[in-house]
C-alpha positions in Angstrom: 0.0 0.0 0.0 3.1 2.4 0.7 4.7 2.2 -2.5 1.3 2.4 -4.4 -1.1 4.8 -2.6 0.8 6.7 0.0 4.1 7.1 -1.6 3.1 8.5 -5.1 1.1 11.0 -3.3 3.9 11.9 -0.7 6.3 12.6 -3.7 4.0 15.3 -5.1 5.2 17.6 -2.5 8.3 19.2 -1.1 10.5 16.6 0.6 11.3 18.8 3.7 7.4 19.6 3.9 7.1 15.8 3.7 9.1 15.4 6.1 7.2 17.5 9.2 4.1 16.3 8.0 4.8 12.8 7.7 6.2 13.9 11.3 3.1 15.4 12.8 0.7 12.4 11.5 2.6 9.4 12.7 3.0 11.3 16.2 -1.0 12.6 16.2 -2.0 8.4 15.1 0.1 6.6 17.6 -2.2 9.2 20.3 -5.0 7.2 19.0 -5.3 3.5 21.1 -5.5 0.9 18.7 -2.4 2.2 16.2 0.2 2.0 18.7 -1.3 -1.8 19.0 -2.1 -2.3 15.7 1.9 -0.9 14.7 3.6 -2.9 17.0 1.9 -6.3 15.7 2.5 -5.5 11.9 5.5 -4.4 12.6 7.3 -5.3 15.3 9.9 -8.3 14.8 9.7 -10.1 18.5 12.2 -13.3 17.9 15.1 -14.0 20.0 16.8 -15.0 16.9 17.4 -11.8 15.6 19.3 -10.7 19.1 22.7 -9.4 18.9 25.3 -8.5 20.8 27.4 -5.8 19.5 30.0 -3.1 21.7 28.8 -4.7 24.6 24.8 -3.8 23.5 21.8 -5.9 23.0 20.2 -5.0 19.9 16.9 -6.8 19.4 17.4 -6.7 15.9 20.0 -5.7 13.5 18.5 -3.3 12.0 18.3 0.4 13.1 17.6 3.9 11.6 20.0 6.2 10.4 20.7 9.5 11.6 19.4 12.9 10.1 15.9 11.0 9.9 15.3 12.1 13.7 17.6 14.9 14.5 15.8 16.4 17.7 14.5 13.3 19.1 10.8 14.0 18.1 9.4 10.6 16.9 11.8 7.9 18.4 9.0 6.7 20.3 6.7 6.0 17.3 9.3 5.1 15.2 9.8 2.2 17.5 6.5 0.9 17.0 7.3 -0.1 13.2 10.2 -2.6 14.1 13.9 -0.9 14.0 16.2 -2.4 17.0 17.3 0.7 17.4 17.4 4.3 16.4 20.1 6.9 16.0 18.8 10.8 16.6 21.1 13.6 15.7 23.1 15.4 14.1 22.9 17.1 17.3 25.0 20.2 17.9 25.8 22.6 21.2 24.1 25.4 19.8 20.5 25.3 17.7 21.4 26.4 14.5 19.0 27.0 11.6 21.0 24.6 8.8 21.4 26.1 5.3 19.1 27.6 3.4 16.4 26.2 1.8 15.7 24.5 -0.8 18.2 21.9 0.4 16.6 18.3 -0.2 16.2 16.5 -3.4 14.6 13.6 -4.7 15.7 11.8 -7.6 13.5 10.0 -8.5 15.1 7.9 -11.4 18.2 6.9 -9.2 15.9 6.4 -6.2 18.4 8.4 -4.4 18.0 11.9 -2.2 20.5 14.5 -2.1 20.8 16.7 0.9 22.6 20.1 2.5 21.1 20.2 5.2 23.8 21.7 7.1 22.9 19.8 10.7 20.0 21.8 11.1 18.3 21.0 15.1 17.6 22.6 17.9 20.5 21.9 20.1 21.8 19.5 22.5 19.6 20.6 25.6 16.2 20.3 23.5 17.3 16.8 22.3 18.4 15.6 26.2 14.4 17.0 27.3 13.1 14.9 24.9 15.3 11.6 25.7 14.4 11.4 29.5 11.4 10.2 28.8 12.5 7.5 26.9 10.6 4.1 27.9 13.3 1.7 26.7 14.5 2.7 23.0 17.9 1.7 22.2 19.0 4.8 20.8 22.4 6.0 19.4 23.5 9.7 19.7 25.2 11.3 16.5 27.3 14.5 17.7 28.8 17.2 15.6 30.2 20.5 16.0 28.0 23.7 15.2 28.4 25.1 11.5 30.5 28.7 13.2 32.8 26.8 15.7 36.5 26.5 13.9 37.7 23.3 13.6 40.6 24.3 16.3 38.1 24.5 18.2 35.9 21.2 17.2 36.8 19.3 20.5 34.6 21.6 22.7 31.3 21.4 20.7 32.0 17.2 21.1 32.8 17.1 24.4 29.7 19.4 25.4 27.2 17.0 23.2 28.8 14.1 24.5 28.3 15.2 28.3 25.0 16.1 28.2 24.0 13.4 25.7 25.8 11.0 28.0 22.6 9.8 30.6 20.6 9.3 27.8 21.7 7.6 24.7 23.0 3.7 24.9 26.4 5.0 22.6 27.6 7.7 20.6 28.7 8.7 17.1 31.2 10.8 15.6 30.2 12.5 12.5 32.7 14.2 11.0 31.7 13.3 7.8 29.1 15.5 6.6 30.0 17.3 3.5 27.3 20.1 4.1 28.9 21.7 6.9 31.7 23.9 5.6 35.9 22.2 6.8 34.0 19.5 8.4 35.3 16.3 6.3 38.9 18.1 7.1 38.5 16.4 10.9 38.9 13.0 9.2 42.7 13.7 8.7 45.2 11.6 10.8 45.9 13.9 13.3 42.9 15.8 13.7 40.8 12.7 14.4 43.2 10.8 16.5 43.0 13.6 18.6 39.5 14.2 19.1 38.7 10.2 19.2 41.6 10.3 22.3 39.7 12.8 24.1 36.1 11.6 24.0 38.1 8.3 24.9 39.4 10.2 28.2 36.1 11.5 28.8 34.2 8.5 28.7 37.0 6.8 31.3 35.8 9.2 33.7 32.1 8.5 33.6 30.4 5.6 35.6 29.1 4.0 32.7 31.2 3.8 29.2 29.5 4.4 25.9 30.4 2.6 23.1 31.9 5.6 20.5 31.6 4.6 16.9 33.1 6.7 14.3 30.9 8.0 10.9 32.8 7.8 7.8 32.8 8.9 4.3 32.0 6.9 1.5 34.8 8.9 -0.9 37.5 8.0 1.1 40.8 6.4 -0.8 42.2 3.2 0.1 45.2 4.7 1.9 42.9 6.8 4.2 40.8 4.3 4.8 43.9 1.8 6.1 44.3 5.2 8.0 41.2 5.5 9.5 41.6 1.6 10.6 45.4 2.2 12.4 43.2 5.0 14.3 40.1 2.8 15.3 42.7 0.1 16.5 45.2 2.9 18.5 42.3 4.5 19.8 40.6 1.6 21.1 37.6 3.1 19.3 34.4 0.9 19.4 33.2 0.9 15.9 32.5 2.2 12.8 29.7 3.6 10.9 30.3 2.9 6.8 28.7 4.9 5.6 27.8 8.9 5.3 26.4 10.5 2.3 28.6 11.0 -1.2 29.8 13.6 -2.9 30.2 12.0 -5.9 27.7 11.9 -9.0 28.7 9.2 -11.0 26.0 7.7 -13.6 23.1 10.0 -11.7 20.2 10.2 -14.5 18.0 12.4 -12.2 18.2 16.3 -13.1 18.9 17.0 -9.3 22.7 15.8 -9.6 23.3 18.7 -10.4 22.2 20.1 -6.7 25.5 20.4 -4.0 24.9 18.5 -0.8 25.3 14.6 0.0 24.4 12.1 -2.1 22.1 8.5 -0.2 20.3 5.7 -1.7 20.6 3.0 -4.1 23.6 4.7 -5.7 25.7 4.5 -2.7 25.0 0.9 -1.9 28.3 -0.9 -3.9 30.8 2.0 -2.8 29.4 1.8 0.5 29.4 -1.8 0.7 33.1 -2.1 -0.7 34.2 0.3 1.9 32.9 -2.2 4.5 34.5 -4.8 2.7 38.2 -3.4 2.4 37.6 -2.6 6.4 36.8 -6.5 7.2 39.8 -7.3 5.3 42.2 -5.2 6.3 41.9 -4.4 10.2 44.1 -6.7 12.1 41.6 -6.6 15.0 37.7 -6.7 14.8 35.9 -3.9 14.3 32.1 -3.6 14.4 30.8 -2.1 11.4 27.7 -0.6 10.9 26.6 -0.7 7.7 24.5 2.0 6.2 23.8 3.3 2.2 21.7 2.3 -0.7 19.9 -0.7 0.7 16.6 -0.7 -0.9 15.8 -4.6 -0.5 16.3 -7.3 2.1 19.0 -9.1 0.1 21.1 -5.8 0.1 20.5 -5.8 3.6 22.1 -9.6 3.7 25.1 -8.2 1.3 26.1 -5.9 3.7 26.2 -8.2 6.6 28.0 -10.6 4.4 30.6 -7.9 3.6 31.7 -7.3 7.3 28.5 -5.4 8.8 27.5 -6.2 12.2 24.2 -4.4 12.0 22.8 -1.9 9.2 20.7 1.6 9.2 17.9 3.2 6.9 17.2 6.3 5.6 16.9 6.9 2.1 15.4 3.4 1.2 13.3 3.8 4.1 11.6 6.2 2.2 11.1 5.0 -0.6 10.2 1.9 0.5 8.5 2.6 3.6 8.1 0.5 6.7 7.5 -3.0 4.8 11.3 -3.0 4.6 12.1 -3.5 8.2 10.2 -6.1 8.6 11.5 -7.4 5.3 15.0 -7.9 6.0 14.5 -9.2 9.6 12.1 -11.6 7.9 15.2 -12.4 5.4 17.4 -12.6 8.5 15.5 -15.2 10.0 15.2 -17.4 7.4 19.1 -17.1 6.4 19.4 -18.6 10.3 16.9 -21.8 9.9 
């Protein structure tokens, strides 16, 4: 019914509009009694099998929702009704900060891909925290970045204050520092940049009670060589994991008119380079490193390619919508049989 009623009339409209509205009705039905109920049994992928245990978590199933879908931590609790194990909010920064102007998210249609600039557009880190202590049991993952006028000198400081006062309420963190629509941000992926700022959330956690798993974002366009350098700096930090991975910047065999339109590149397009960066991870980290895999996936079996390719667990966004919430349940239905 998603993919021919509601999403053909969805795509007449303005993504962004799309988005809030699609926002404002899934939060107003899950008010009325029997759609929570009637949610959860559709949706909702109850089977022990499906359990796993990654960075010390339980996951109740492997697969979550990206980050950028729910950046203030508005509809985690709904979301959770239509089956993901778990649920990453964020791009949160310090500071609310408007994003860049708009128009700044694209469909294309013919690639069934989205671009975005965004430019980590939310309301700040203590709006998001509000929000998360009433959280009644959602696994949820907290992606941190630094606000679009702080110089990257002075990067560390937006981190550390998301991380402390995300800290309470999010099961483990994420570093994005891979967004290409905030301007010198991808420039924190060098060496000595990021070995620095993974160090120090490192430090930070060590003083806490209870340690966070921190799991590092990366970029799809990376080369070989600084991808065997973001694996010497996982492994020296003693970071947790990996996220592979962010949007593209690349346009390569795009047919949509849209390609044209700056910002980061998700969906179907991303799913082999994506995939391949997981891949050349696996093979060439001389300790294990859980991968989360994220980009393109469309259909259950690319969900299974990307576990077979060195994924631990995977994220939605992009083919979440344009699949809708059928998918979920999809590939933890293809999970399950790949275990009988």
């Amino acid at each position: 019914m998603y993919k021919q009623v509601i999403r053909p009339i969805l795509f007449k409209f303005d993504p962004e509009f799309v988005h809030h509205f699609t926002f404002s009705f899934l939060k107003f039905a899950c008010k009325i009694p029997f759609v929570k109920s009637y949610l959860r049994k559709k949706y909702k992928a109850d089977d022990n099998r499906l359990f796993q245990q990654v960075f010390g978590l339980q996951f109740k199933n492997p697969v979550g929702l990206a980050a950028g879908f729910d950046k203030d931590a508005k509809l985690y609790k709904e979301l959770d009704h239509l089956g993901f194990g778990f649920i990453e909010i964020g791009t949160v920064t310090p500071v609310a900060q408007d994003g860049n102007p708009k128009k700044r998210l694209f469909r294309l249609k013919k690639d069934q891909a989205i671009i975005n600039r965004m430019g980590f557009n939310n309301e700040g880190v203590k709006a998001t925290v509000n929000r998360l202590k009433s959280n009644p049991g959602v696994l949820i993952g907290g992606n941190i970045g630094k606000n679009k006028n702080t110089p990257n000198e002075n990067a560390e400081n937006d981190y550390e204050i998301c991380f402390n006062e995300l800290h309470p309420y999010v099961d483990y963190f994420v570093v994005n520092v891979s967004s290409p629509n905030t301007p010198n941000l991808r420039a924190l992926q060098d060496k000595k940049p990021l070995t620095k700022l993974l160090l120090h959330l490192k430090k930070l956690n060590n003083t806490k009670a209870i340690q966070r798993p921190i799991l590092l974002k990366i970029a799809p366009d990376l080369t070989e060589e600084q991808l065997l350098d973001i694996i010497e700096i996982v492994e020296t930090t003693k970071t947790d994991g990996l996220i592979a991975t962010n949007t593209s910047i690349s346009r390569n065999g795009l047919q949509s008119e849209s390609k044209r339109e700056t910002g980061g590149l998700s969906g179907k397009p991303l799913f082999n380079k994506s995939t391949e960066v997981i891949r050349f991870i696996k093979a060439n980290s001389s300790t294990f490193i859980p991968i989360i895999g994220v980009g393109g996936i469309h259909s259950a079996q690319d969900a299974i390619d990307k576990l077979e390719a060195g994924a631990s667990l995977v994220q939605l966004y992009t083919g979440f919508v344009y699949e809708g919430p059928n998918l979920i349940q999809e590939i933890n239905q293809a999970i399950r049989t790949k275990l009988q």
